[in-house]
N, CA, C and O of each residue as an XYZ file, in Angstrom:
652
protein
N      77.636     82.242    115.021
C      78.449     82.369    113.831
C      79.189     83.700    113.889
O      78.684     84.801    114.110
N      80.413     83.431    113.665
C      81.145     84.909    113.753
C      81.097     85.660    112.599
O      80.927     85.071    111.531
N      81.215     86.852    112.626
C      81.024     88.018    111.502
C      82.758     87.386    110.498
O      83.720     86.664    110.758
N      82.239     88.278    109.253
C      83.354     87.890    108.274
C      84.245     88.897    108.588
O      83.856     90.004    108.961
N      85.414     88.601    108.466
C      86.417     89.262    108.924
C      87.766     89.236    107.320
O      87.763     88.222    106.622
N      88.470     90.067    107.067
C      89.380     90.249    106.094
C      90.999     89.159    106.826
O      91.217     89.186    108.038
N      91.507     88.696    106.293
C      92.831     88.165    106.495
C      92.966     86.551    106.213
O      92.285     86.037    105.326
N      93.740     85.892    106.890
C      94.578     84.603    106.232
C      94.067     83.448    106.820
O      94.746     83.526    107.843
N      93.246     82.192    107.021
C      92.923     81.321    107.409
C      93.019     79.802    107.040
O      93.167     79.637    105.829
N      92.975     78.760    107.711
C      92.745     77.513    107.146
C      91.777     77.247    106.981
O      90.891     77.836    107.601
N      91.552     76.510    106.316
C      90.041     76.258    105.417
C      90.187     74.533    104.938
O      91.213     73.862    105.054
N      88.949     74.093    104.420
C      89.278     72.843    104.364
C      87.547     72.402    103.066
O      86.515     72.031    103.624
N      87.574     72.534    101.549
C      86.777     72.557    100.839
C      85.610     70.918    101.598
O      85.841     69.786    102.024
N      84.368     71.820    101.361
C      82.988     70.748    101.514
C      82.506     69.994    100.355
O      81.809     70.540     99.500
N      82.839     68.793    100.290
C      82.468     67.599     99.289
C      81.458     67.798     98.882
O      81.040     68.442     99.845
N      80.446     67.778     98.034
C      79.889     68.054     97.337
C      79.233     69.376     97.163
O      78.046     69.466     96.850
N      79.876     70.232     97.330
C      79.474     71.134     97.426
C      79.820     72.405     95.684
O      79.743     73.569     95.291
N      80.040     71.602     95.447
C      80.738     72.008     93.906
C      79.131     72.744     92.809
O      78.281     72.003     92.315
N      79.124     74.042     92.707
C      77.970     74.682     91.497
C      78.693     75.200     90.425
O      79.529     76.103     90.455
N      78.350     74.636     89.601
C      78.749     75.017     88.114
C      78.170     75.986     87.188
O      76.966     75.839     86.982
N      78.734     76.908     86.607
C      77.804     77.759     86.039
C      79.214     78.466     85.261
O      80.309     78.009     84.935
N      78.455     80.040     85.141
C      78.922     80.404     83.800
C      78.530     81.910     84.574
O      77.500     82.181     85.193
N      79.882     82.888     84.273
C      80.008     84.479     84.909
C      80.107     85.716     83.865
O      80.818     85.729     82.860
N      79.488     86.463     84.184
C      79.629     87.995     83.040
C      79.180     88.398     81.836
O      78.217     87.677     81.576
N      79.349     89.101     81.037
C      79.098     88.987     80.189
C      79.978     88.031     78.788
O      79.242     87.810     77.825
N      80.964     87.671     78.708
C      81.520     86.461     78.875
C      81.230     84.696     78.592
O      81.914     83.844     78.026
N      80.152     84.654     79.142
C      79.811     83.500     80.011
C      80.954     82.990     80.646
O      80.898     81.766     80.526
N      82.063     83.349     81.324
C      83.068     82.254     82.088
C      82.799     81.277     82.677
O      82.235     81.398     83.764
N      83.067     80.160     82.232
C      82.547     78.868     83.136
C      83.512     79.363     84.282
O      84.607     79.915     84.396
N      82.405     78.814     85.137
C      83.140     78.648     86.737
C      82.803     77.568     87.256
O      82.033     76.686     86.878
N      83.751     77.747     88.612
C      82.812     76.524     89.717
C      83.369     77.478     90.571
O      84.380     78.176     90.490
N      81.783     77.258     92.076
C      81.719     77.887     93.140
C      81.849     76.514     94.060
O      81.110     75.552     93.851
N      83.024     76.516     95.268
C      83.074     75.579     96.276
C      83.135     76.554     97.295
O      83.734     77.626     97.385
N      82.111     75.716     98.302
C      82.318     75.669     99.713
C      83.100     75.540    100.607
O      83.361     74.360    100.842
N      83.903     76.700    101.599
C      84.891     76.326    101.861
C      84.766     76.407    103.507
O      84.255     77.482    103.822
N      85.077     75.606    104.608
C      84.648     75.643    105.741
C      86.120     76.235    106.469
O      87.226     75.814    106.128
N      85.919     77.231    107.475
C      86.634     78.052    107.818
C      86.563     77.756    109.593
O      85.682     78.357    110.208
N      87.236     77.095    110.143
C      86.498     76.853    111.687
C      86.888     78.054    112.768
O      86.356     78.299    113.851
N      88.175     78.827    111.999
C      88.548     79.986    112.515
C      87.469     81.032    113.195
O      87.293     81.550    114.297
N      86.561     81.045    111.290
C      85.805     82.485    112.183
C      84.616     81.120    112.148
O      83.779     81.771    111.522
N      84.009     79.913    112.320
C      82.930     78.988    112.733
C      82.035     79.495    111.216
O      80.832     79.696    111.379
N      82.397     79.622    110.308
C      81.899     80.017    109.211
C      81.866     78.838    108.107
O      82.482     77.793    108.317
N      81.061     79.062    106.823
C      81.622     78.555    105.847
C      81.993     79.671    104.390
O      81.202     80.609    104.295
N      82.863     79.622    103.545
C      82.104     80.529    102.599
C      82.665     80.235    101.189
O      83.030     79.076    100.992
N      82.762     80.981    100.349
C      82.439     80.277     99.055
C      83.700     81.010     98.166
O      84.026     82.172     98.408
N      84.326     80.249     97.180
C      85.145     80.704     96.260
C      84.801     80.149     95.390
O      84.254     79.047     95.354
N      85.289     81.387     93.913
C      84.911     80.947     92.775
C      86.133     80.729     91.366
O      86.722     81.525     90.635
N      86.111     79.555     91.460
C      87.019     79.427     90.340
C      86.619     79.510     88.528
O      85.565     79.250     87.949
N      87.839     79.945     88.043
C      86.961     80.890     86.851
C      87.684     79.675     86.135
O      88.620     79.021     86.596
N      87.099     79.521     84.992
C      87.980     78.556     83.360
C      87.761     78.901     82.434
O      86.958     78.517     81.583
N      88.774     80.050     82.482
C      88.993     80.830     80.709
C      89.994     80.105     80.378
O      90.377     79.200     81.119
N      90.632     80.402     79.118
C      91.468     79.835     78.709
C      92.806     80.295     79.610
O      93.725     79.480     79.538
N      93.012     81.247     80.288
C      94.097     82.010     81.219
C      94.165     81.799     82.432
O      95.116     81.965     83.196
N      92.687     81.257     82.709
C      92.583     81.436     84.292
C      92.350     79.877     84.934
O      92.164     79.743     86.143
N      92.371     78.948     84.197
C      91.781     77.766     84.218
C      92.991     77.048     84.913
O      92.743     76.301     85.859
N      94.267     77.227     84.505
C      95.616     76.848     85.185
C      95.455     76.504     86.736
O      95.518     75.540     87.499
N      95.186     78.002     86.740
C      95.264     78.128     88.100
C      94.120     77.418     89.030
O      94.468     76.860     90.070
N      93.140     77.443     88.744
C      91.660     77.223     89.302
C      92.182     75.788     89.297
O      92.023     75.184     90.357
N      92.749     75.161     88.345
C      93.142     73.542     88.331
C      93.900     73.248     89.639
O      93.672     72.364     90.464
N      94.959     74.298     89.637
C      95.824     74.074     90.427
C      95.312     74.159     92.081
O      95.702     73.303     92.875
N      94.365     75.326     92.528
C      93.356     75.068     93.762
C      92.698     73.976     93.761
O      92.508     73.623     94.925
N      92.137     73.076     92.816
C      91.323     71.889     92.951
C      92.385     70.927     94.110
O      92.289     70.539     95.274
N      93.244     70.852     93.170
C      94.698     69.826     93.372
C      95.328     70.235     94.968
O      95.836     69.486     95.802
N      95.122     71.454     95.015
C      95.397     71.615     96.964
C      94.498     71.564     97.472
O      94.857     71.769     98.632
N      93.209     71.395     97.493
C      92.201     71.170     97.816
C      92.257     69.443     98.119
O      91.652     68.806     98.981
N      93.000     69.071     97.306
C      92.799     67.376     97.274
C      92.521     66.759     95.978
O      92.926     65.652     95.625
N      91.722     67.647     95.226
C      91.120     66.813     93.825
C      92.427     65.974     93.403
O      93.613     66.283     93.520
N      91.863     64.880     92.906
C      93.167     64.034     92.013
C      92.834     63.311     90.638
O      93.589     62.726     89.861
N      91.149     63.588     90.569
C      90.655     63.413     89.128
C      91.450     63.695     88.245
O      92.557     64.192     88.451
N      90.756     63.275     86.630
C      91.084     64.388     85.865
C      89.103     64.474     84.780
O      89.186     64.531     83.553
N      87.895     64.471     85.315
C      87.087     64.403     84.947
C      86.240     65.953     85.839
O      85.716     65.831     86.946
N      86.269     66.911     85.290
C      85.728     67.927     85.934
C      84.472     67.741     86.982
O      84.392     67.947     88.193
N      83.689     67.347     86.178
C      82.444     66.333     86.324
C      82.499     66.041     88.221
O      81.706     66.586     88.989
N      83.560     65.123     88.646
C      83.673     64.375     89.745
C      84.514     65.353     90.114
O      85.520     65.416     89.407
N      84.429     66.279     91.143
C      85.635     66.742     92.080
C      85.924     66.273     93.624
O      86.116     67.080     94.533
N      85.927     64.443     93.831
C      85.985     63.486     94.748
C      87.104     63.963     95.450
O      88.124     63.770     94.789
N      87.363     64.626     96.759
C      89.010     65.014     97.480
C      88.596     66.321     97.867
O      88.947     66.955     98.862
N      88.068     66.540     97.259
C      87.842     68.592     97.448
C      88.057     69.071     99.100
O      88.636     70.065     99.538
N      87.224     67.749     99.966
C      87.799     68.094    101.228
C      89.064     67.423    102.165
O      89.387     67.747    103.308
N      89.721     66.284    101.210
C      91.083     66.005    101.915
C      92.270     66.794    102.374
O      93.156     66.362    103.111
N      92.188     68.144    101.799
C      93.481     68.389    102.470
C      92.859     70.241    102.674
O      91.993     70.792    101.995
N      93.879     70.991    104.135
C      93.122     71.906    104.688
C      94.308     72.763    104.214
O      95.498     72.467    104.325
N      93.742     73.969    103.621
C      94.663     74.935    102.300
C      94.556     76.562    103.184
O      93.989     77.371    103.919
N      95.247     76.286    102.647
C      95.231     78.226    103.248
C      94.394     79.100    102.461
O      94.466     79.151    101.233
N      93.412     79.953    103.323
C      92.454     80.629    102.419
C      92.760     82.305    102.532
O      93.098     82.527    103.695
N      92.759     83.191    101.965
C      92.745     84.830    101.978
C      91.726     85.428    101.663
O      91.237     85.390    100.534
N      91.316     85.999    102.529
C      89.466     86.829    102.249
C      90.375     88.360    102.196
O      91.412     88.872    102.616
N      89.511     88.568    101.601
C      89.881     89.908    100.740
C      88.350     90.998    101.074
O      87.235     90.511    101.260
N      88.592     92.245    101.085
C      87.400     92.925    101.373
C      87.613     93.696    100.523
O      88.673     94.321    100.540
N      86.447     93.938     99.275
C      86.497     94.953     98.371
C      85.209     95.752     97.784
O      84.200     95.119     97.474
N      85.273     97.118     97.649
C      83.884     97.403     97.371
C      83.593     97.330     95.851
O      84.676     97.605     95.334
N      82.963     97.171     95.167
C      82.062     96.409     94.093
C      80.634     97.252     94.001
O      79.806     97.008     94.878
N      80.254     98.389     92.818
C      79.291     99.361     92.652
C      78.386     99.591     93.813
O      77.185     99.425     94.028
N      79.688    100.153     94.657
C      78.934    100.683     95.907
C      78.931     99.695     97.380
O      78.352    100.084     98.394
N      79.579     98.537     97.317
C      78.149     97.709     98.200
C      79.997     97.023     98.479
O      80.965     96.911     97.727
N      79.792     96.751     99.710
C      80.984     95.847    100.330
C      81.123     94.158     99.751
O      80.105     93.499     99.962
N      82.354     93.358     99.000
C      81.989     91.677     98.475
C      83.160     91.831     99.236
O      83.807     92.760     99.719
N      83.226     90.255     99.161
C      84.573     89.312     99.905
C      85.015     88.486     98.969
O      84.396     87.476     98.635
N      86.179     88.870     98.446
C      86.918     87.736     97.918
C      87.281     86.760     98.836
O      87.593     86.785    100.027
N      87.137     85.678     97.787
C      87.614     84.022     99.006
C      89.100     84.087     98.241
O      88.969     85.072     97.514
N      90.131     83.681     98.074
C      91.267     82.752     97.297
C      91.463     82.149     98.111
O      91.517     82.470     99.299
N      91.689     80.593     97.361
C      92.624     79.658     97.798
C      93.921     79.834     97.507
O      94.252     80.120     96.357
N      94.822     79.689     98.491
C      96.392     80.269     98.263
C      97.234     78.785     97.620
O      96.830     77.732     98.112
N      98.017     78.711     96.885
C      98.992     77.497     96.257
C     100.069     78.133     96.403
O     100.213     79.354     96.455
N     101.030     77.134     96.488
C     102.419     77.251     95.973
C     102.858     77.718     97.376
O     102.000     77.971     98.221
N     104.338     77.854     97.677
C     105.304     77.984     98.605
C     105.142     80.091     99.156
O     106.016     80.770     99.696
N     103.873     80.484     98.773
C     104.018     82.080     98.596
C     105.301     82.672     98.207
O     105.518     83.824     98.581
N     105.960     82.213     97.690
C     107.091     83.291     97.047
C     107.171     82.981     95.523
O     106.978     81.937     94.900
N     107.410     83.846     95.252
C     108.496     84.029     93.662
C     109.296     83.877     93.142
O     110.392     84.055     93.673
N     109.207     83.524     92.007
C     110.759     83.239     91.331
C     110.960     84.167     89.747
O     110.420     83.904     88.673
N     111.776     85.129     90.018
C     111.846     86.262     88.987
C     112.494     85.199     87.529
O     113.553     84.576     87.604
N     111.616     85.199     86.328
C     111.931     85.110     85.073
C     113.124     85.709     84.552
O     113.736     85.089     83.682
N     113.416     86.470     84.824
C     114.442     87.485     84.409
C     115.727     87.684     85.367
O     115.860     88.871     85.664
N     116.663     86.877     85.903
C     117.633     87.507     86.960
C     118.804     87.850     86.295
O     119.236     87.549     85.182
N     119.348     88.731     87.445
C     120.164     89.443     87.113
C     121.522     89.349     88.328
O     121.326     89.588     89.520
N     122.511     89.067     87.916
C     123.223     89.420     89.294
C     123.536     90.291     90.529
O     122.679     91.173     90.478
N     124.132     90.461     91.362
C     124.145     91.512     91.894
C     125.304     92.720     91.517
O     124.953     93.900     91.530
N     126.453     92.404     91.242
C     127.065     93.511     90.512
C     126.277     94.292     89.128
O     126.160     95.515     89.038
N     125.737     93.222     88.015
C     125.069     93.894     87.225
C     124.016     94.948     87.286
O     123.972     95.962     86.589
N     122.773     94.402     88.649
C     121.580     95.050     89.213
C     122.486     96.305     90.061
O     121.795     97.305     90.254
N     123.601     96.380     90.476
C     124.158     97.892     91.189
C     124.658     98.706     89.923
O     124.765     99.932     89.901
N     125.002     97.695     88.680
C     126.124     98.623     88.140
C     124.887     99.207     87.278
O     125.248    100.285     86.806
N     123.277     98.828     86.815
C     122.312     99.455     85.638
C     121.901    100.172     86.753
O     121.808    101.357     86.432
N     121.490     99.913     88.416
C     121.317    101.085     88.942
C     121.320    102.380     88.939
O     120.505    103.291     88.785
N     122.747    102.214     89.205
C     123.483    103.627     89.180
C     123.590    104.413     87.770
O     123.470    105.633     87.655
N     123.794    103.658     86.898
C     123.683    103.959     85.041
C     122.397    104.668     85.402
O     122.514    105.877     85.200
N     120.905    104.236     85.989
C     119.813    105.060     85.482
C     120.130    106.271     86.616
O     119.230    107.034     86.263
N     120.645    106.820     87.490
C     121.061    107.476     88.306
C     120.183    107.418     89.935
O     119.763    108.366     90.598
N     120.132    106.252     90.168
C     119.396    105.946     91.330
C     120.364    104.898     92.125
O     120.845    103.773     91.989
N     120.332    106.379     93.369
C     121.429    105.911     94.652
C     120.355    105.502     95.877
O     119.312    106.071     96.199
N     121.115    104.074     96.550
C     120.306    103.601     97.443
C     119.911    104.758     98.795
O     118.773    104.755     99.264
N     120.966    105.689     99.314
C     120.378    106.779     99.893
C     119.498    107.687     99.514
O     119.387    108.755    100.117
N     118.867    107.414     98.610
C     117.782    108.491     98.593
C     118.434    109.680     97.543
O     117.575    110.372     96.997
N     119.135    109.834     97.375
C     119.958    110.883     96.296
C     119.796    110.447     94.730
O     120.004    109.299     94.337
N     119.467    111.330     94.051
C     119.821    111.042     92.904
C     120.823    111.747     91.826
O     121.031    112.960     91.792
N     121.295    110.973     91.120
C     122.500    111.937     90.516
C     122.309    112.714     88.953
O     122.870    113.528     88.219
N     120.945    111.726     89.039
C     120.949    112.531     87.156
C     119.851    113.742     87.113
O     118.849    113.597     87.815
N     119.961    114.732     86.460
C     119.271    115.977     86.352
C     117.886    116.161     85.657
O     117.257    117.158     85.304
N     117.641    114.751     85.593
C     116.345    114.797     84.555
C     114.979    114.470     85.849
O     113.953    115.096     86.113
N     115.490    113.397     86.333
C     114.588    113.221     86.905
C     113.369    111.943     86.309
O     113.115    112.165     85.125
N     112.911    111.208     86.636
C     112.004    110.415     86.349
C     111.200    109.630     87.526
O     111.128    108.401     87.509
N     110.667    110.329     88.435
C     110.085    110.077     89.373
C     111.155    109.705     90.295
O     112.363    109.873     90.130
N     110.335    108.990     91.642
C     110.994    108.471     92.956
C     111.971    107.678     93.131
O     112.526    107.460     94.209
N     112.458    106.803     91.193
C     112.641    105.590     91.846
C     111.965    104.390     92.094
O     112.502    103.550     92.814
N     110.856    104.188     91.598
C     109.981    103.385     91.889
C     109.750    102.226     90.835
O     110.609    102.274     89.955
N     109.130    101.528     90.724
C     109.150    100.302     89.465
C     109.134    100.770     87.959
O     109.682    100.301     86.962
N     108.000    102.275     88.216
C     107.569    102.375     86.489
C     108.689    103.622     86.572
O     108.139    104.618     86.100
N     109.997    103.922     86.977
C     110.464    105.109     86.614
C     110.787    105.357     84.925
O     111.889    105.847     84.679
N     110.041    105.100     83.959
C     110.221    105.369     82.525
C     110.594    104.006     82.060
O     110.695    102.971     82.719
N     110.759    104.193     80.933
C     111.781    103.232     79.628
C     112.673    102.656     79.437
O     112.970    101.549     78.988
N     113.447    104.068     80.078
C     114.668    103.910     79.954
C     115.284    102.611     80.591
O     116.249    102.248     79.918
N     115.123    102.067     81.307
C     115.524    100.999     81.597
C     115.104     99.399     81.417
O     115.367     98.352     82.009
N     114.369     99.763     80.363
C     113.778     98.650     79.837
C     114.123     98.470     78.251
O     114.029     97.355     77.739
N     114.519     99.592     77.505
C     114.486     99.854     76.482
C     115.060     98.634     75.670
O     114.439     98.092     74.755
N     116.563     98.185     76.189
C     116.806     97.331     75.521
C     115.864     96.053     75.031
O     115.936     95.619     73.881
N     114.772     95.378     76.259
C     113.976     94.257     75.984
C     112.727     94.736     75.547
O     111.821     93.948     75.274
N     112.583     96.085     75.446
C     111.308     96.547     74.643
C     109.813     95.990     75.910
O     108.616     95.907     75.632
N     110.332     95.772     76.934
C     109.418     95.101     78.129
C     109.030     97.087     78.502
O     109.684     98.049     78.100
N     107.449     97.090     79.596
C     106.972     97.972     80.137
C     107.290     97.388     81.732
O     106.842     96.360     82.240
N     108.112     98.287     82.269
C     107.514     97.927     83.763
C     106.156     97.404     84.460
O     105.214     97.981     83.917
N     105.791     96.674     85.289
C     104.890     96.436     85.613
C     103.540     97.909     86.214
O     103.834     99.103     86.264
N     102.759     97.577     86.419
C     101.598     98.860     86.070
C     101.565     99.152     88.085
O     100.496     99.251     88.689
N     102.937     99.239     88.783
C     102.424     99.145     90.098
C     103.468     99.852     91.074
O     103.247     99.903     92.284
């Protein structure tokens, strides 16, 4: 059996392998599936959470997984179809865990909010941020970077993202 290793694999969920339970202080219902990895000759385990926020999604891994129910109960398919998995290595009070995710969707994004490209050069330059590295306004508000202040959000009363 090969050691666990961090990065991107195919995977392919084990039929009955479905434990149900409940996480944290919380109780979050979850379900833990088995996920067979032939990459590293492994198997290992992801846990899908069902809060009211997180349940979407966890639905939506069943469904690439194969599930085609709609009875939680029965998750019959879990191993029809082979999904892309991402192990994650993170430390957790001290002690090394592995995130499993099952990956969905096409991996890209689609921004809520677009903007054109003359508009996105012309609020650019308004906050005084030149694509060379120069900046023109005297105040200053960091690098340039996602959270550079308010100011450019002000109108939608939105916070930059925390990153």
């Amino acid at each position: 059996m090969a050691d666990m290793k961090a990065g991107r694999f195919k995977g392919r969920g084990v039929a009955g392998s479905e434990q149900y339970g409940d996480a944290g202080a919380n109780k979050t219902l979850q379900v833990a599936i088995d996920l067979v990895l032939p990459e590293l000759g492994r198997s290992v385990s992801t846990f899908l959470f069902f809060s009211k926020d997180a349940a979407p999604y966890s639905i939506e891994r069943l469904r690439a997984l194969g599930w085609e129910g709609n009875d939680i109960r029965n998750l019959k398919g879990i191993d029809k179809n082979e999904v892309d998995v991402e192990i994650i290595s993170e430390m957790y009070e001290g002690k090394q865990q592995w995130r499993v995710n099952i990956l969905t969707g096409p991996g890209r994004v689609t921004l809520a909010n677009t903007v054109n490209k003359d508009e996105f050069a012309a609020r650019l330059a308004a906050l005084g941020i030149s694509v060379d590295g120069s900046s023109s306004s005297s105040g200053g508000g960091g690098g340039g970077g996602a959270g550079g202040g308010a100011a450019g959000n002000s109108a939608s009363g939105e916070e930059p993202p925390p990153f």
